[in-house]
LONU-24954 format. One record per atom (N, C-alpha, C): x, y, z; residue in three letters. Coordinates in steps of 0.1 Angstrom, whole numbers, padded with zeros to 4 digits, always signed. Layout:
BEGIN
XYZALA...
This chain:
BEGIN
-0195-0169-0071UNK-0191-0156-0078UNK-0201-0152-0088UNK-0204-0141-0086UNK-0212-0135-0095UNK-0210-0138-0113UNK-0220-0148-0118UNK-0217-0154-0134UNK-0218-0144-0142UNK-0225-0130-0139UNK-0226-0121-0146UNK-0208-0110-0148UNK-0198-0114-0142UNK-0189-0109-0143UNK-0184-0103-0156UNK-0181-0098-0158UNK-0168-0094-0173UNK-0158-0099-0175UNK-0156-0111-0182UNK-0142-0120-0187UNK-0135-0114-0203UNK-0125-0108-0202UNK-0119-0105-0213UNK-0108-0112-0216UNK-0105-0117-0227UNK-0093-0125-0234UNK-0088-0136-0216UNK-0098-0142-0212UNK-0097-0151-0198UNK-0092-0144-0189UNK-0094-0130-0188UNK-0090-0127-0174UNK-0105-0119-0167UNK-0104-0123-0157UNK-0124-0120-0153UNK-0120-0110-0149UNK-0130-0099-0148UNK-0123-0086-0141UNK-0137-0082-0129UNK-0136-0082-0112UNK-0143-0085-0101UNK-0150-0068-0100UNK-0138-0059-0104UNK-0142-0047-0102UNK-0136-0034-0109UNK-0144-0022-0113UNK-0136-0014-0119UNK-0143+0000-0116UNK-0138+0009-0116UNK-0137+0026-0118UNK-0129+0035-0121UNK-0127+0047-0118UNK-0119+0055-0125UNK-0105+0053-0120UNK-0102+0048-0107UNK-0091+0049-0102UNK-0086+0038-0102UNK-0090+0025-0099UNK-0088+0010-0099UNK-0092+0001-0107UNK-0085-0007-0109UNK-0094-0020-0118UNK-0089-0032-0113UNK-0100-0045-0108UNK-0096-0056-0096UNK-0098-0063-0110UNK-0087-0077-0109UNK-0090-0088-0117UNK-0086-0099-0111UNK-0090-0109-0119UNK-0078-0123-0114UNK-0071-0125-0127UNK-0058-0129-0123UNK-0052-0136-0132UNK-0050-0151-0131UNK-0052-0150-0149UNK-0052-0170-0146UNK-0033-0172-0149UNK-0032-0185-0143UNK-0024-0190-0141UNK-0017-0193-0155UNK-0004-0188-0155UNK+0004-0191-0165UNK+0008-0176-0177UNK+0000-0168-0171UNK+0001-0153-0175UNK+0010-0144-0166UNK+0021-0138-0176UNK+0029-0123-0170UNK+0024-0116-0161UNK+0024-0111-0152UNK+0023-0097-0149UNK+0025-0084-0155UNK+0037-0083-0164UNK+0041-0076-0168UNK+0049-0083-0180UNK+0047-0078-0195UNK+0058-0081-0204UNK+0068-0082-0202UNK+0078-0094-0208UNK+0091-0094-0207UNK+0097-0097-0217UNK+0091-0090-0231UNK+0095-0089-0241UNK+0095-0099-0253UNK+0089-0111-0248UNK+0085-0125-0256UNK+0072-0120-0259UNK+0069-0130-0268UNK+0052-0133-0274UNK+0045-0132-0256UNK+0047-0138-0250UNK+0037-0143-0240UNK+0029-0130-0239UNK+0018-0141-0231UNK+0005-0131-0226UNK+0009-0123-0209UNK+0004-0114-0213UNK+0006-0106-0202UNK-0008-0089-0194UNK-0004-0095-0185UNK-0017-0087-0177UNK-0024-0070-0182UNK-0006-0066-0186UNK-0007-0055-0184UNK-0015-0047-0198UNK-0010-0054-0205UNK-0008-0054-0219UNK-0023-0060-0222UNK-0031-0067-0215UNK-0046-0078-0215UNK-0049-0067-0213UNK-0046-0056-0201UNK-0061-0047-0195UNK-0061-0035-0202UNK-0051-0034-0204UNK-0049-0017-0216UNK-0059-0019-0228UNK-0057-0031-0235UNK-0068-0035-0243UNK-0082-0033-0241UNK-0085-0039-0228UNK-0101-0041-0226UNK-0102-0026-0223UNK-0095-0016-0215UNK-0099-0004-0212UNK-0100+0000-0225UNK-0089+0000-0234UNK-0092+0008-0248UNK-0102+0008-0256UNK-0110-0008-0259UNK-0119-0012-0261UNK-0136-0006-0256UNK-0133-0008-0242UNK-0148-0004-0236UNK-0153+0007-0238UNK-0137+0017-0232UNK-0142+0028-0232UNK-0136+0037-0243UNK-0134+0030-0253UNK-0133+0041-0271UNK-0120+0044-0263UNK-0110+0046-0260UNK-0104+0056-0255UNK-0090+0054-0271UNK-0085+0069-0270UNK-0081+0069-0287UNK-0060+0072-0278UNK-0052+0067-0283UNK-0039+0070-0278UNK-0033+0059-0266UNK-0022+0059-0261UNK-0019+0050-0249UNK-0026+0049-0238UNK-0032+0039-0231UNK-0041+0039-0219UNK-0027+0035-0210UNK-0033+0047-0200UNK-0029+0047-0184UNK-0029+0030-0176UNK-0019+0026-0170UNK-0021+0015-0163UNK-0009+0011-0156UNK-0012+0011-0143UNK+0001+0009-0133UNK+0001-0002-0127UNK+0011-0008-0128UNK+0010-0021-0124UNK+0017-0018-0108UNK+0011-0024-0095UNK+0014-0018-0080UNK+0023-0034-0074UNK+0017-0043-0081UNK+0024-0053-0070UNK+0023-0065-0090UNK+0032-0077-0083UNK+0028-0091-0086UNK+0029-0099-0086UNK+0025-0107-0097UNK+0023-0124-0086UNK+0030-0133-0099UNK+0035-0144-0091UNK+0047-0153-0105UNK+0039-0156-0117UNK+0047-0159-0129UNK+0037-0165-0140UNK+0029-0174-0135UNK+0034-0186-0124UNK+0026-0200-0126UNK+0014-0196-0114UNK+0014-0183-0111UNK+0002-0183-0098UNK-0011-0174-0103UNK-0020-0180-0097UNK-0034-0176-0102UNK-0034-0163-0092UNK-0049-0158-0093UNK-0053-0144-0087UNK-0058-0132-0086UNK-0058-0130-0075UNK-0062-0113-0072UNK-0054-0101-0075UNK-0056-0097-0083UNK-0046-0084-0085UNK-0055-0068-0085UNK-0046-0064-0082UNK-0056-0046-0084UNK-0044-0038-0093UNK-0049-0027-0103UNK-0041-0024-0110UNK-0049-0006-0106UNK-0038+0007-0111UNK-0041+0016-0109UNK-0045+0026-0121UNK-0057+0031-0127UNK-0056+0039-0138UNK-0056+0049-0140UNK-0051+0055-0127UNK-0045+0071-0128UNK-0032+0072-0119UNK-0020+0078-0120UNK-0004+0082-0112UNK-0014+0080-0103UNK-0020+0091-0098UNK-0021+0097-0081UNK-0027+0082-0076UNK-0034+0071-0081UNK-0040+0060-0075UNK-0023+0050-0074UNK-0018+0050-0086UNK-0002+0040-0085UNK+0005+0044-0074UNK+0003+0058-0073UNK+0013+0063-0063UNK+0005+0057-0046UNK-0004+0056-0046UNK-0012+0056-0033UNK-0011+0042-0025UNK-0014+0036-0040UNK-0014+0021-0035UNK-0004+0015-0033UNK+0006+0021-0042UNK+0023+0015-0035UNK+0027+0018-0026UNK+0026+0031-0025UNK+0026+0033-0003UNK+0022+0027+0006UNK+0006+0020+0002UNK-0002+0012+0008UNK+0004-0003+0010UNK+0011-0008+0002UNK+0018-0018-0001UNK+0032-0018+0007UNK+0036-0008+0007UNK+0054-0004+0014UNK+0048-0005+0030UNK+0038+0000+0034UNK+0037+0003+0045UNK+0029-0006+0051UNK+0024-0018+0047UNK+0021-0029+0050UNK+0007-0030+0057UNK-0002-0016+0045UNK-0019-0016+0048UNK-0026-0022+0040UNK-0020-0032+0029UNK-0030-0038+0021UNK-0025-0053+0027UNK-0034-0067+0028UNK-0036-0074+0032UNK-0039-0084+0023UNK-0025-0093+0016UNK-0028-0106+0008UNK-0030-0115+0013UNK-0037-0128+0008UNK-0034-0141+0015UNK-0035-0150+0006UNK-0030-0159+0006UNK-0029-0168-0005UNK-0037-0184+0000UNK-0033-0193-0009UNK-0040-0205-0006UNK-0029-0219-0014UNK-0026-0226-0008UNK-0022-0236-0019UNK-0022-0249-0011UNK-0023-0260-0025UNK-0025-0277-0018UNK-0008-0279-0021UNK-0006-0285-0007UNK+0007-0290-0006UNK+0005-0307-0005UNK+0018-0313-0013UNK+0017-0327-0014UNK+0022-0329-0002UNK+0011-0342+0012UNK+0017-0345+0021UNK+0004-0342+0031UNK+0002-0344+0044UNK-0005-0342+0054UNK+0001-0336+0066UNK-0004-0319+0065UNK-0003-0310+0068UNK-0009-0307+0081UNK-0013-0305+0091UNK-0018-0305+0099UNK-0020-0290+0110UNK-0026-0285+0114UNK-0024-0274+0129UNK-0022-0263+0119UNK-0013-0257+0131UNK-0009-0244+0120UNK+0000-0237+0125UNK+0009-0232+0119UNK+0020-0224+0127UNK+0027-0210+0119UNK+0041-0212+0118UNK+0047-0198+0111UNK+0062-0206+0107UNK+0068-0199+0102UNK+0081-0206+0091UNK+0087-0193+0091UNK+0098-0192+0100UNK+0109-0191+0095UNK+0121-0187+0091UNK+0128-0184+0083UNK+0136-0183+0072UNK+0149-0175+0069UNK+0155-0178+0056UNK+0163-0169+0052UNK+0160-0170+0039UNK+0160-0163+0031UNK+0159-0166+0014UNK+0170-0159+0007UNK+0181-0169-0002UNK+0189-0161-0009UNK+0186-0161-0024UNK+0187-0151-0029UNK+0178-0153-0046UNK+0191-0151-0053UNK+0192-0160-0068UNK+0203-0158-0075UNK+0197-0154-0086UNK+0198-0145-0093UNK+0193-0137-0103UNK+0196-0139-0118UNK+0208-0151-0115UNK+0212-0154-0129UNK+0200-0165-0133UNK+0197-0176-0124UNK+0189-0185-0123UNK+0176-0183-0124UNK+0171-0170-0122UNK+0157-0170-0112UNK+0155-0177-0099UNK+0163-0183-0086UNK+0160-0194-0082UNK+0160-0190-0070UNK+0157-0193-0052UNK+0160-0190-0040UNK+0167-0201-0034UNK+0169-0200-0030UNK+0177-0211-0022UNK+0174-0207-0003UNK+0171-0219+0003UNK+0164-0212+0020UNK+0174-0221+0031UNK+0172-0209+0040UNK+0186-0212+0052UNK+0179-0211+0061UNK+0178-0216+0072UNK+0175-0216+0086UNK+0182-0207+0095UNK+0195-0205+0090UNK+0203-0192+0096UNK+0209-0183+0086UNK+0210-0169+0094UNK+0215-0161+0086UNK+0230-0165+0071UNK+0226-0163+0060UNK+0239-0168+0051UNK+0239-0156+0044UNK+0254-0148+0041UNK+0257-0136+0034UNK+0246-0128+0030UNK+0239-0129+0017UNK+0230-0117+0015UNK+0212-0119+0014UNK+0217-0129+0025UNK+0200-0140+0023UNK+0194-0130+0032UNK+0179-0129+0028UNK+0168-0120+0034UNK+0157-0125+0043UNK+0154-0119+0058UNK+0145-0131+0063UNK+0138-0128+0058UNK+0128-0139+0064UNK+0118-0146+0058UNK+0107-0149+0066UNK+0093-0148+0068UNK+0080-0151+0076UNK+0069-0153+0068UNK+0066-0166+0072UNK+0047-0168+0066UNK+0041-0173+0078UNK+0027-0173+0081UNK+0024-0179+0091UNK+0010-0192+0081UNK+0009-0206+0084UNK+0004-0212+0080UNK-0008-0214+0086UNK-0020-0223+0083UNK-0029-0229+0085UNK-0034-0242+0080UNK-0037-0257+0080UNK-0044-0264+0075UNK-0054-0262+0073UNK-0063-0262+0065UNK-0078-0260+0062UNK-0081-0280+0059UNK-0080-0285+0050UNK-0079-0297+0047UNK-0073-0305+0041UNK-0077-0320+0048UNK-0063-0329+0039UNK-0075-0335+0025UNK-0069-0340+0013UNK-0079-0346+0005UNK-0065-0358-0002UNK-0071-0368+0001UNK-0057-0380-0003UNK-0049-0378+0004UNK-0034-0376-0004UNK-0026-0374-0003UNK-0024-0363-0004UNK-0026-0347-0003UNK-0028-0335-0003UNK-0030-0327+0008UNK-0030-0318+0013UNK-0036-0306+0019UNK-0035-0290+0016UNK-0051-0290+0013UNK-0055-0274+0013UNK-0047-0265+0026UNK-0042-0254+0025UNK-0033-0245+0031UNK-0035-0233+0030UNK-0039-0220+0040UNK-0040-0206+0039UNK-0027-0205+0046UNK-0024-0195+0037UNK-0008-0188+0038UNK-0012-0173+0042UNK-0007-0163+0049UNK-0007-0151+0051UNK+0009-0146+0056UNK+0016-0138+0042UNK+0028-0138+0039UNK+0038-0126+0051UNK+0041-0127+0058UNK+0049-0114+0070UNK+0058-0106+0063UNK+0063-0111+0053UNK+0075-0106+0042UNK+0069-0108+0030UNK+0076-0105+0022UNK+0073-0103+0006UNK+0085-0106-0006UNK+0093-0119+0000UNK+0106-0124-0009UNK+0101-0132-0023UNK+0113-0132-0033UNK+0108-0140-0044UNK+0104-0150-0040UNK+0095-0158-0046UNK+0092-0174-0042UNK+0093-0174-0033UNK+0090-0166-0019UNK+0090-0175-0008UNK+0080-0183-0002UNK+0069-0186-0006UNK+0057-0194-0004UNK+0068-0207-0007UNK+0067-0204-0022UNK+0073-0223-0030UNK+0085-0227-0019UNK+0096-0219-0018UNK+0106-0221-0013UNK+0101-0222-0001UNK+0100-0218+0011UNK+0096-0221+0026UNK+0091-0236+0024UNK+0083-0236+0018UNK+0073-0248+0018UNK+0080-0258+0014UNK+0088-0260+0006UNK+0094-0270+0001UNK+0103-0274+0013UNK+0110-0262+0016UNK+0122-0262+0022UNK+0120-0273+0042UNK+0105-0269+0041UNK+0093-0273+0052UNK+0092-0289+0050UNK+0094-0292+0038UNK+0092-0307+0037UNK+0078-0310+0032UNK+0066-0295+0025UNK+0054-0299+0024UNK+0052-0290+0010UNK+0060-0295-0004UNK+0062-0287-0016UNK+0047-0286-0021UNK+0046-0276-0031UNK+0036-0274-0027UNK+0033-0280-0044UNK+0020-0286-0045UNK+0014-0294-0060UNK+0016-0288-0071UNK+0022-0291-0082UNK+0026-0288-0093UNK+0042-0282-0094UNK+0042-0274-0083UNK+0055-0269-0084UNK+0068-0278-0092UNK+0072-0271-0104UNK+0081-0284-0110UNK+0096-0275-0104UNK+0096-0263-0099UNK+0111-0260-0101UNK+0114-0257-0083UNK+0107-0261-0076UNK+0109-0263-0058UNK+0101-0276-0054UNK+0094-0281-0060UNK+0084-0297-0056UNK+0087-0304-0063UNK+0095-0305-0079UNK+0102-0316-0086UNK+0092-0324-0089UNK+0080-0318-0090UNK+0066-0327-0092UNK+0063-0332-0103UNK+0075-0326-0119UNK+0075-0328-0132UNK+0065-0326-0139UNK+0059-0331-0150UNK+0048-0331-0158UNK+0040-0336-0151UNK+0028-0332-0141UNK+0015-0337-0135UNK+0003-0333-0142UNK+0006-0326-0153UNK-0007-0326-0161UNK-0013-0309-0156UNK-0011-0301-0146UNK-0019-0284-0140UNK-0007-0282-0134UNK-0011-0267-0135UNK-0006-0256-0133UNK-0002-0259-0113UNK+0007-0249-0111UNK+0012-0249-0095UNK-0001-0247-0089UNK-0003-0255-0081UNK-0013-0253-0070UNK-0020-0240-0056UNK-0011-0228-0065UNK-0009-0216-0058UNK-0016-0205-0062UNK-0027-0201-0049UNK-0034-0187-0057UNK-0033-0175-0047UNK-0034-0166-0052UNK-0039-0154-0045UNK-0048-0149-0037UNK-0059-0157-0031UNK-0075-0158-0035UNK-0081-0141-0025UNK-0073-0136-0019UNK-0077-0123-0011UNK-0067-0115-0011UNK-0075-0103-0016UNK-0070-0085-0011UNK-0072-0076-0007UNK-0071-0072+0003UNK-0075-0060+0010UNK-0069-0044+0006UNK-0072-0034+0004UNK-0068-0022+0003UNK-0078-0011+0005UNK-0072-0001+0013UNK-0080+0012+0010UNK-0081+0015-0006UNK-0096+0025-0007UNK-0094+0030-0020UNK-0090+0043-0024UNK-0082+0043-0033UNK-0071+0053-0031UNK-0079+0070-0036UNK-0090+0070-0031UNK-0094+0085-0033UNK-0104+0084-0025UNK-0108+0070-0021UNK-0121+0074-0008UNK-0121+0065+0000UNK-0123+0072+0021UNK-0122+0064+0026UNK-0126+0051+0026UNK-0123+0043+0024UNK-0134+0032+0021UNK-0122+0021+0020UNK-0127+0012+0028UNK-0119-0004+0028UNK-0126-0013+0019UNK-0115-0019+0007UNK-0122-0027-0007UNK-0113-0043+0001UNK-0125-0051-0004UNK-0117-0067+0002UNK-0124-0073-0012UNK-0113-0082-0021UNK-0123-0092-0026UNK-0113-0105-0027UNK-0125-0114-0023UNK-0121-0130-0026UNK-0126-0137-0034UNK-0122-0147-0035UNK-0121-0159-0048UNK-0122-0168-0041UNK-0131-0181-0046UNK-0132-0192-0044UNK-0123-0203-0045UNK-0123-0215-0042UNK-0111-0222-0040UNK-0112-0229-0055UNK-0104-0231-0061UNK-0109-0238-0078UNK-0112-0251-0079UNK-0123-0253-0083UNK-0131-0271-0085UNK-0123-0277-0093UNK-0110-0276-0098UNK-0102-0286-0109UNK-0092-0291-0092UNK-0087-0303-0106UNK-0076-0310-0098UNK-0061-0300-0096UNK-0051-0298-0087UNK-0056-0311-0075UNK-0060-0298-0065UNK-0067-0296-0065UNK-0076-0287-0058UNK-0085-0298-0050UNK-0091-0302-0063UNK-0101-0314-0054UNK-0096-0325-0065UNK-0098-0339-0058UNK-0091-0349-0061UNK-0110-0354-0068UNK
């Protein structure tokens, strides 16, 4: 990755213009305020826009999609309506292209697809996963890959069919192959790092010119990434 990037208050930012702004978020950061002290994305980038560019009053900033506190990543954010509006369409209509990556505790192998039902309880935050339909449970599809084992571990490209709470952590757990760090679907407890779960690619048109944007991230050199 380019060392010359722009890192503000730890969040690197890949790309920016008048309509978009690509970042990653590190792990353990909001996407959106929820009314605590905590740090939060949205609230990190309004800043650096305000900052850069002098701008005097509330900065514009739409948040289009996101990703849980404990997960690292690709995000794209919108800095004008007509771009929020565009890209969420792009999102509903299933023309932007996530894929994620995580080391699952266990030896993983081949590659296939999962799945599902996911029921979410909202009092808890929590999903709970069914193999058959159960009252207001929503299906569920990821299709998997092994990339590598390292120990007792394996690296995993996920590419998501649906878009349920947690359904990465939950499928996977529910799979028998939870995924590293996870304390509240892997029961992995105090391991010392964050969930083993990133974002690391996004695809989207750009929302005022034809043009297809893709950007990726590298797999992270800390543990248990690599042992």
């Amino acid at each position: 990755m380019d060392s010359e990037l722009t890192v503000f208050e730890g969040v690197t930012i890949l790309y920016e213009d008048n309509h978009v702004i690509v970042c990653i978020k590190p792990a353990g950061v909001l996407s959106q305020g929820d009314g605590s002290d905590a740090p939060d994305m949205l609230t990190i980038l309004k800043k650096y826009i305000k900052e850069k560019y002098k701008k005097p009053g509330e900065v514009y900033l739409g948040l289009v999609h996101r990703l849980d506190r404990p997960v690292s990543g690709v995000m794209v954010f919108a800095r004008t309506s007509k771009a929020a509006s565009r890209l969420s369409e792009q999102i509903r209509s299933g023309k932007t292209v996530k894929c994620y990556r995580c080391m699952v505790n266990g030896i993983l192998e081949g590659e296939g697809k999962l799945e599902n039902y996911i029921l979410k309880d909202g009092k808890t935050n929590t999903v709970t996963v069914t193999d058959k339909p159960a009252g207001d449970a929503k299906f569920a599809v990821l299709e998997y890959k092994a990339v590598r084992s390292d120990g007792d571990k394996t690296l995993v490209n996920i590419k998501l069919g649906t878009g349920r709470a947690h359904q990465i952590r939950a499928q996977l757990a529910h799979f028998g192959y939870p995924i590293a760090g996870d304390r509240r679907y892997g029961k992995d407890g105090n391991v010392g790092y964050d969930i083993a779960l990133q974002s690391y690619r996004f695809e989207f048109d750009h929302p005022t010119r034809k043009e297809r944007m893709a950007f990726e991230i590298p797999v992270p050199s800390c543990a248990p990434w690599f042992s």
